[in-house]
FIROBA-299490 format. One line per field, with one value per residue (C-alpha): residue number from 1; x, y, z. Coordinates in steps of 0.05 Angstrom, whole numbers, plus 32768, in hexadecimal, padded with zeros to 4 digits. Example, Ala and Ser with C-alpha at 12.3 -4.5 7.8 and 13.67 -1.06 7.14 Angstrom:
num: (1:2) $
east: (80F6:8111) $
north: (7FA6:7FEB) $
up: (809C:808F) $
//
This chain:
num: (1:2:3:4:5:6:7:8:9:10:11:12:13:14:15:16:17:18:19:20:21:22:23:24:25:26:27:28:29:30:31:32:33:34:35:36:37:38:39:40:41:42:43:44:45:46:47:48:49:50:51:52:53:54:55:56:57:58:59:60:61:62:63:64:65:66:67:68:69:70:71:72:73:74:75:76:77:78:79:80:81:82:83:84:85:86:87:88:89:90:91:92:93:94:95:96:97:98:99:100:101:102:103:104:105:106:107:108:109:110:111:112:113:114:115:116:117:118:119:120:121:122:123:124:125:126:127:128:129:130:131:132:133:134:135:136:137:138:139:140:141:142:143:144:145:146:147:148:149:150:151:152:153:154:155:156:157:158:159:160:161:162:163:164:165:166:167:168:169:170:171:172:173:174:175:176:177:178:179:180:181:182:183:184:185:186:187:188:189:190:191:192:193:194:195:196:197:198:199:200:201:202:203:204:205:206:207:208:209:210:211:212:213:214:215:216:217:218:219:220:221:222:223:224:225:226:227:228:229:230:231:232:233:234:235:236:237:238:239:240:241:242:243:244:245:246:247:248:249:250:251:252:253:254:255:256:257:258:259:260:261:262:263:264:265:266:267:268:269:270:271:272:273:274:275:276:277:278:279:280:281:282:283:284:285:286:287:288:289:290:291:292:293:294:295:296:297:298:299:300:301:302:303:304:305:306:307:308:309:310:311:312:313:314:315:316:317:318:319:320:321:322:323:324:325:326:327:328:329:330:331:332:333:334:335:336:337:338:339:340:341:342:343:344:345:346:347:348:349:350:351:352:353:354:355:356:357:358:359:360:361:362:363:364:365:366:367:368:369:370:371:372:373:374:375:376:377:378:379:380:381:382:383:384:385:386:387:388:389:390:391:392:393:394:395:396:397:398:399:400:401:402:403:404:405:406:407:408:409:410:411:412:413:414:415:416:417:418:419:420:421:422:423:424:425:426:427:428:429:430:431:432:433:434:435:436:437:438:439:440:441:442:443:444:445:446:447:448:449:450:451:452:453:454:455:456:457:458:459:460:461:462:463:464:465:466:467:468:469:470:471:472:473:474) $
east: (7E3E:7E23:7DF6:7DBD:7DD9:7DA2:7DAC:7DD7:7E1E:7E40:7E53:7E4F:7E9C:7E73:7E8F:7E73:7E66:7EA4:7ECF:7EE3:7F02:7F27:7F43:7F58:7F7E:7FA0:7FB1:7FD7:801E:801D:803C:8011:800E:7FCD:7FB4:7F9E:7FE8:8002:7FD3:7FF7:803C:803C:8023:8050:808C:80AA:80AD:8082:80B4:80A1:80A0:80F3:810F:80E2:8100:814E:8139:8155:8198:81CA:8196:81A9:817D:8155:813A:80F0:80E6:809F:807D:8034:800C:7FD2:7F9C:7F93:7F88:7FB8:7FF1:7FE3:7FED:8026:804F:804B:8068:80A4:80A6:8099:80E1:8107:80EE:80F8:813C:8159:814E:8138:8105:8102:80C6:80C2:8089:806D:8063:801A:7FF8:8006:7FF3:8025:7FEC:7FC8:800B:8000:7FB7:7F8C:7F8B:7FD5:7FDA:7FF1:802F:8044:804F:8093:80A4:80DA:80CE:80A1:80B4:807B:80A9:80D8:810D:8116:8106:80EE:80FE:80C8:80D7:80BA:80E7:8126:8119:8112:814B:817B:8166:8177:81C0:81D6:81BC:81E6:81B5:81C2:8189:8168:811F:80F7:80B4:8081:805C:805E:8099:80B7:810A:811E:8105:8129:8169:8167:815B:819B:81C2:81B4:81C6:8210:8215:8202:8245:8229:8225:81DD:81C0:818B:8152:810B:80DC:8094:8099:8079:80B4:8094:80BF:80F4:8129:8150:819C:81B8:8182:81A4:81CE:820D:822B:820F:824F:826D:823E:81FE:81E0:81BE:81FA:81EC:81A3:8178:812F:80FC:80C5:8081:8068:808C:8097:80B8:80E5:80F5:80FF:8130:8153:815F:8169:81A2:81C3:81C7:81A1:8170:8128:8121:815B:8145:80F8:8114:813F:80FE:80D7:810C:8101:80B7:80B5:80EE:80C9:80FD:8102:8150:8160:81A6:8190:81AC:81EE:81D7:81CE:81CC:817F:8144:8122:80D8:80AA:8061:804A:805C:8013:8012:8038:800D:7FEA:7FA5:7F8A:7F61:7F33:7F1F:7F1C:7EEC:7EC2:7EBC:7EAE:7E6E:7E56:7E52:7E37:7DFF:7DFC:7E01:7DBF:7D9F:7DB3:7DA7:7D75:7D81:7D3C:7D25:7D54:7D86:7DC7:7E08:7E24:7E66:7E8E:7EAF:7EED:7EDD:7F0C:7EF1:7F2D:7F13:7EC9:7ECC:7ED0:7E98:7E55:7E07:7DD3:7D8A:7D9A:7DDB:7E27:7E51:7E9E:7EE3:7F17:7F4E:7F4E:7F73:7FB9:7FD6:8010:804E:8054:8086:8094:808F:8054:805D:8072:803B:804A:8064:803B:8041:8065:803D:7FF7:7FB6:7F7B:7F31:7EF0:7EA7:7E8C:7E3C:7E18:7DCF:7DD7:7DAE:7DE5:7E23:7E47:7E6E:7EAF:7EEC:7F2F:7F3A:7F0E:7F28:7F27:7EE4:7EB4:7E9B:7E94:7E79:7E43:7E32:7E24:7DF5:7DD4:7DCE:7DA3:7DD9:7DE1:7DC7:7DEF:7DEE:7E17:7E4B:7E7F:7EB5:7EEC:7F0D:7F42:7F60:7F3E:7EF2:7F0C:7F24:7EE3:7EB7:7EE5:7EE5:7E95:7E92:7EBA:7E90:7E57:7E7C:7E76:7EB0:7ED8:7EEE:7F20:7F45:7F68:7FAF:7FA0:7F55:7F69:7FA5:7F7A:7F4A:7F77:7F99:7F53:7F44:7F03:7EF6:7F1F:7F24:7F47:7F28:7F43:7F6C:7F8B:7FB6:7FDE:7FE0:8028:800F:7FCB:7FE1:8013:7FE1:7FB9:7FF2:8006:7FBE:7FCD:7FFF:7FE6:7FF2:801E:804B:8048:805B:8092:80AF:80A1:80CC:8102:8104:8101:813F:8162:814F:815F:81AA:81BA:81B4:81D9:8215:8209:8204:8249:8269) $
north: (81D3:819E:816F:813A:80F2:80E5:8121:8115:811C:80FD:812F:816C:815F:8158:8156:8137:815A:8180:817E:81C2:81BE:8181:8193:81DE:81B0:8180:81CB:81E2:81C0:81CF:8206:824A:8261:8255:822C:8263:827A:822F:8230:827F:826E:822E:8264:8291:825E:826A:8239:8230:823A:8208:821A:8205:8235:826E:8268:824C:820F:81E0:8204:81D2:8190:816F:8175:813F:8146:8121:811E:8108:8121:8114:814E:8150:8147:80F6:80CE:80A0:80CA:80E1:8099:8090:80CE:80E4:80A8:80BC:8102:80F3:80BC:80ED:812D:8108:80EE:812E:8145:817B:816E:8196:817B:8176:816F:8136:8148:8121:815C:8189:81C8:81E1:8206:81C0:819A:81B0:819B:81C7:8185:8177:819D:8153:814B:8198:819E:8176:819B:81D7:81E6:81CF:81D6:81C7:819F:815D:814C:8143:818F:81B8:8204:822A:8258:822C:81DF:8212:8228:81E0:81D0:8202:81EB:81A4:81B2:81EA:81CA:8199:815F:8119:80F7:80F7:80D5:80BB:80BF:807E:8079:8056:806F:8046:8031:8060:8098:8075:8067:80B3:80CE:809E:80BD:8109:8103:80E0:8123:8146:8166:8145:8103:80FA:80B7:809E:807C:8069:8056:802A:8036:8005:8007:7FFB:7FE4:7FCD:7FAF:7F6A:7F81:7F6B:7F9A:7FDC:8008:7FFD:7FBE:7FB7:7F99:7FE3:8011:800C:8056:8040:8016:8039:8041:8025:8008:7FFE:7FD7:7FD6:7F93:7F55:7F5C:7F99:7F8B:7F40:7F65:7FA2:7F71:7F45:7F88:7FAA:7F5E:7F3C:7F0B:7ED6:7EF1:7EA2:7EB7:7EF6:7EE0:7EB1:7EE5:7F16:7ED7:7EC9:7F18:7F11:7EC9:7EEA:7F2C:7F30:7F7C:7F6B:7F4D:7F65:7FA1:7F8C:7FB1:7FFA:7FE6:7FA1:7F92:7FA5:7FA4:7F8F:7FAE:7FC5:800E:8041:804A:8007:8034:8071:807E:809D:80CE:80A5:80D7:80F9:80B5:80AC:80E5:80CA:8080:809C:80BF:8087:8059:8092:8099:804C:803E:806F:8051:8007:7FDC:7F8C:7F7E:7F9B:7F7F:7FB3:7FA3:7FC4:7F91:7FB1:7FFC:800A:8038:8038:806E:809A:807C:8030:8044:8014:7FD6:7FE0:7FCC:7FD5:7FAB:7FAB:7FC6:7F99:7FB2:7F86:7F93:7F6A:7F5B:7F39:7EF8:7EF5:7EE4:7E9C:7E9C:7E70:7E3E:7E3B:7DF4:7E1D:7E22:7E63:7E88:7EAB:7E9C:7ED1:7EF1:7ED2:7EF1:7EE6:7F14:7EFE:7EE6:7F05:7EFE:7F20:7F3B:7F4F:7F79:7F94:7FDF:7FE3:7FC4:7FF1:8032:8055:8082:80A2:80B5:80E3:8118:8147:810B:80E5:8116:8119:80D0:80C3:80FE:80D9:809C:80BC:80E2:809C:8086:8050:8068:809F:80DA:80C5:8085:80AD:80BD:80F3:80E2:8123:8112:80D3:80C4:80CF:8096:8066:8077:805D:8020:800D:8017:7FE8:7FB6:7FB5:7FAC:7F6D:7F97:7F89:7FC1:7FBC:7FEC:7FFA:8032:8014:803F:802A:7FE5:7FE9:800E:7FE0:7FA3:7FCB:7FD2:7F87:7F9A:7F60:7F78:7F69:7F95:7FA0:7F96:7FDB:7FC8:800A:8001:7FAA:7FA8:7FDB:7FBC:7F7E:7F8E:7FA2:7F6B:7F3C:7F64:7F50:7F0C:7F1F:7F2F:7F71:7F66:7F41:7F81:7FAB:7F84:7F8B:7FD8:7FDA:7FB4:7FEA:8022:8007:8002:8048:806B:8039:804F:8096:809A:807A:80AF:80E2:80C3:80CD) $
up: (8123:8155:812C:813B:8135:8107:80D9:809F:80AB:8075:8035:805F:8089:80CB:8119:8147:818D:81B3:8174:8167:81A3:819E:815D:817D:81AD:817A:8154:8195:817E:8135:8114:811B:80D2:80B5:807E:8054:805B:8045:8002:7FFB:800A:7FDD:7FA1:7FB0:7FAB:7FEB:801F:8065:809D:80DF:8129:813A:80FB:8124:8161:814A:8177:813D:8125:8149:8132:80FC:80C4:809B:804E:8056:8007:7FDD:801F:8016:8037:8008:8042:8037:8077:8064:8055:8095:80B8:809B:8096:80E2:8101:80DA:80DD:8129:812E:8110:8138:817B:8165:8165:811D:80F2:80C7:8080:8059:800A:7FED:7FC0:7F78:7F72:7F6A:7F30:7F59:7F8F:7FB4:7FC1:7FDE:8021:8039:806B:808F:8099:80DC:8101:80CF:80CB:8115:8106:80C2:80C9:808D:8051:8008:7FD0:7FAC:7FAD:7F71:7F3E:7F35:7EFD:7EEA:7F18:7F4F:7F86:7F6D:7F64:7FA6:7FC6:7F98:7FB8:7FFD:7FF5:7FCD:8003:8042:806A:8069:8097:806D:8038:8050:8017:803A:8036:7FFC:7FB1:7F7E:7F56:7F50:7F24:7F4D:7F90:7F66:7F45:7F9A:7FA0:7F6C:7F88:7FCC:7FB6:7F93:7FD1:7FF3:803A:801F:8046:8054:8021:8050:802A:805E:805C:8010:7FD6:7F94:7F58:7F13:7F35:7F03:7EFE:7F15:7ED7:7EAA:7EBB:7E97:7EC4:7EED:7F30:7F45:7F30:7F4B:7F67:7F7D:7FB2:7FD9:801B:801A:8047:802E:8059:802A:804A:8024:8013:7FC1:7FC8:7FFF:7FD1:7F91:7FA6:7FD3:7F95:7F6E:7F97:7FB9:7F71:7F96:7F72:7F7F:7FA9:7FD1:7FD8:7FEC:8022:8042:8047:805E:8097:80AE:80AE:80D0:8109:8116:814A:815E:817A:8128:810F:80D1:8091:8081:8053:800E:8015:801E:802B:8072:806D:80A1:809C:8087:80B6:80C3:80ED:811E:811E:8163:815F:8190:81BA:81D0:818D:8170:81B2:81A5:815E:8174:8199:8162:8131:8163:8166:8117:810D:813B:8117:80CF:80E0:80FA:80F7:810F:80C8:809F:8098:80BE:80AB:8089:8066:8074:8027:8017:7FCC:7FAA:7F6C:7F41:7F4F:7F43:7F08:7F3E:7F5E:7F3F:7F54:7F39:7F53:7F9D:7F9E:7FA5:7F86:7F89:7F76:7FB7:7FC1:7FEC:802D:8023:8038:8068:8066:8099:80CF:80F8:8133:8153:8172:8135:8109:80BA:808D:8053:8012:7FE1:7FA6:7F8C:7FA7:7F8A:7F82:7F8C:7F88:7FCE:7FC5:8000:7FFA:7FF3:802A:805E:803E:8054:802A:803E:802A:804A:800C:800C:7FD5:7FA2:7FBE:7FC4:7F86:7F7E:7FBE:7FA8:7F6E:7F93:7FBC:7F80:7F66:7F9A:7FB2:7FF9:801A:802F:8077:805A:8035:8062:8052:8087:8094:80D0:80D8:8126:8100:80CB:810A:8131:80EE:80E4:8139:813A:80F7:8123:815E:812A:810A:80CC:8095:807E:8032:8018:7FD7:7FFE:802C:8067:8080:8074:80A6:80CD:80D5:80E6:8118:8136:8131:80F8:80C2:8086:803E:8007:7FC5:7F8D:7F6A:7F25:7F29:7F63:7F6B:7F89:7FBE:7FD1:7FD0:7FF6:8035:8026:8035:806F:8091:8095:80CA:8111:8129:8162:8129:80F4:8139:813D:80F9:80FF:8140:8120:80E1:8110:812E:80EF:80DD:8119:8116:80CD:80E6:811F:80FD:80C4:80F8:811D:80DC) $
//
């Protein structure tokens, strides 16, 4: 439905002008079943066969296992699983997608709003190991022992080490040996080598892996975890990486390190026009929400999730919330190399902001709603400045028309925060006690220009796409 700029738009999932089209057009290349049919499929245990398996376009490819797939409809999962599923699709592979396990429900693994990622899925299976007894995990089960894998692709996203050293483990019992590659993930727990329950020296699980570790802790600790390395030694070598950035950088031998890069997301690509079309409509929307001359400029754009509701405080018209300082850089003698992020956690502070000068928005729309609802019922914001994001260009279009306004984004969410230092918007993370490693981690990355983070990205693609081709020469 067309709307009025100055209408509210926020809790009701609005497009601007000309959308339906554009999203028609963006639907052209993905696969033709609908998403009723997903939600019915994923109940009825079977698994959603893609466009190639239709046709038999894909029987010669070699197939690729993309486990703890994260199709639940969140923005961010979105940044960062296409540019993958995208490298592997245009290097000649097959993609079969397994499902993430976050959500209890197998009916709600595959989001409405996944279209962009499915268009590279053969097929999708509501379930990754380790696997339980029910119909749909023994069916995703089978798949993965009977089929003839290359790689096994843990997809980006937190787990912790045992879950990468149990992945490990499965595919050396696979009978096609596939390569283990995790890429842009955050590993959580990771032990000291000498606190397992078997000698590293003997037999480490995860000897041929390849780890692509999207902030600098984790790529320190699991080199120092699978090298036997001091964590020092192992902090300089990620240091050296960072402070090189050099695209043309010999890949660490499989097993051996880690390679530090950015998230995946860095490399996502926007559509420029829908991201346009959304651009012009928040210009509209923001004239009509703001007026310096009165004492009401938009000061700060907030990504405040439901589960960190406990950071943020209001107090007599004021918003008051906990973030984490910018990161310092290590120096480098030369003057025309850019610092590498420190290693270390980061401080925090207290940011305030008249509630008149704030937005409010969300790139998680199945868990936000509510609490963004509540802050309007409240009387914090009004439901004009309560933003449900809904496709990944609308989120880019709000964060570009908050730069132009010199308006600072703040973000306990990874995604909006890369999204808005890719777009050159002033950025600070807030502070999220459940996940420190992980927001940290994107809080050091934005001490890093762009162009550098690029760089690194390029480097790990590289390294990816090298480790496979030897596996697939083999």
């Amino acid at each position: 439905r067309e709307r009025d700029p100055g209408r509210p738009i926020s809790l009701e999932g609005s497009r601007p002008p000309r959308m339906r089209s554009i999203i028609a057009l963006l639907a052209l290349s993905a696969p033709t079943t609908t998403c009723g049919e997903l939600h019915d499929v994923a109940q009825d245990n079977a698994t959603f066969t893609g466009p190639s398996s239709r046709v038999g376009a894909a029987l010669a490819a070699p197939r690729i296992a993309a486990i703890h797939t994260h199709l639940e409809g969140n923005l961010g999962d979105e940044m960062e699983t296409t540019p993958v599923l995208d490298f592997l699709t245009k290097a000649g592979y097959t993609v079969d997608v397994f499902c993430a396990r976050w959500k209890r429900d197998p009916g709600q693994r595959v989001s409405a709003r996944a279209v962009r990622e499915l268009a590279y899925a053969d097929e999708v299976f509501t379930s990754s190991p380790p696997f339980g007894d029910s119909p749909h995990e023994r069916r995703a089960e089978a798949a993965l022992l009977s089929r003839d894998y290359a790689a096994v692709i843990v997809m980006p996203g937190p787990m912790n080490a045992a879950r990468m050293l149990a992945t490990c483990k499965l595919a050396h019992g696979l009978r096609s040996k596939p390569l283990v590659v995790a890429v842009g993930v955050t590993i959580s727990h990771i032990p000291a080598a000498d606190s397992l329950g078997w000698n590293m020296s003997v037999y480490n699980p995860c000897s041929s892996a390849l780890v692509i570790a999207r902030e600098p802790i984790t790529a320190r600790r699991w080199t120092a975890f699978v090298s036997r390395k001091g964590a020092r030694t192992a902090e300089l070598d990620i240091l050296a990486d960072t402070m090189s950035a050099d695209t043309l950088a010999p890949c660490p031998a499989l097993g051996s390190s880690a390679v530090f890069a950015g998230d995946t997301s860095f490399s996502f690509k926007p559509s420029a026009a829908l991201m346009g079309t959304w651009r012009r409509h928040y210009s509209d929307w923001a004239h009509t929400q703001f007026d310096a001359g009165r004492g009401r400029p938009w000061r700060a754009l907030i990504f405040n999730r439901n589960s960190n509701k406990e950071n943020l405080r209001v107090y007599k018209g004021v918003v008051s919330l906990r973030v984490l300082t910018l990161p310092s850089v290590h120096s480098s003698k030369s003057p025309d190399r850019v610092g590498a992020p420190a290693v270390g956690y980061n401080k925090t502070k207290t940011v305030r902001f008249d509630a008149t000068n704030v937005v409010f928005a969300t790139s998680d729309v199945d868990v936000d709603r509510g609490y963004l609802a509540n802050l309007v019922a409240r009387g914090i914001v009004p439901a004009t400045r309560a933003i449900l994001a809904e496709n990944v260009e609308q989120m880019w279009g709000l964060i570009d028309t908050a730069r132009r306004a010199g308006v600072l984004v703040l973000s306990d969410r990874y995604h909006p925060a890369v999204a808005a230092h890719l777009l050159g918007a002033r950025v600070q993370v807030i502070k999220y006690s459940r996940e420190p490693q992980k927001l940290n981690g994107v809080n050091q990355m934005l001490g890093l220009p762009s162009e550098k983070v690029h760089d690194l990205n390029a480097r790990a693609w590289r390294c990816m796409h090298q480790a496979l081709a030897t596996r697939r020469r083999s």
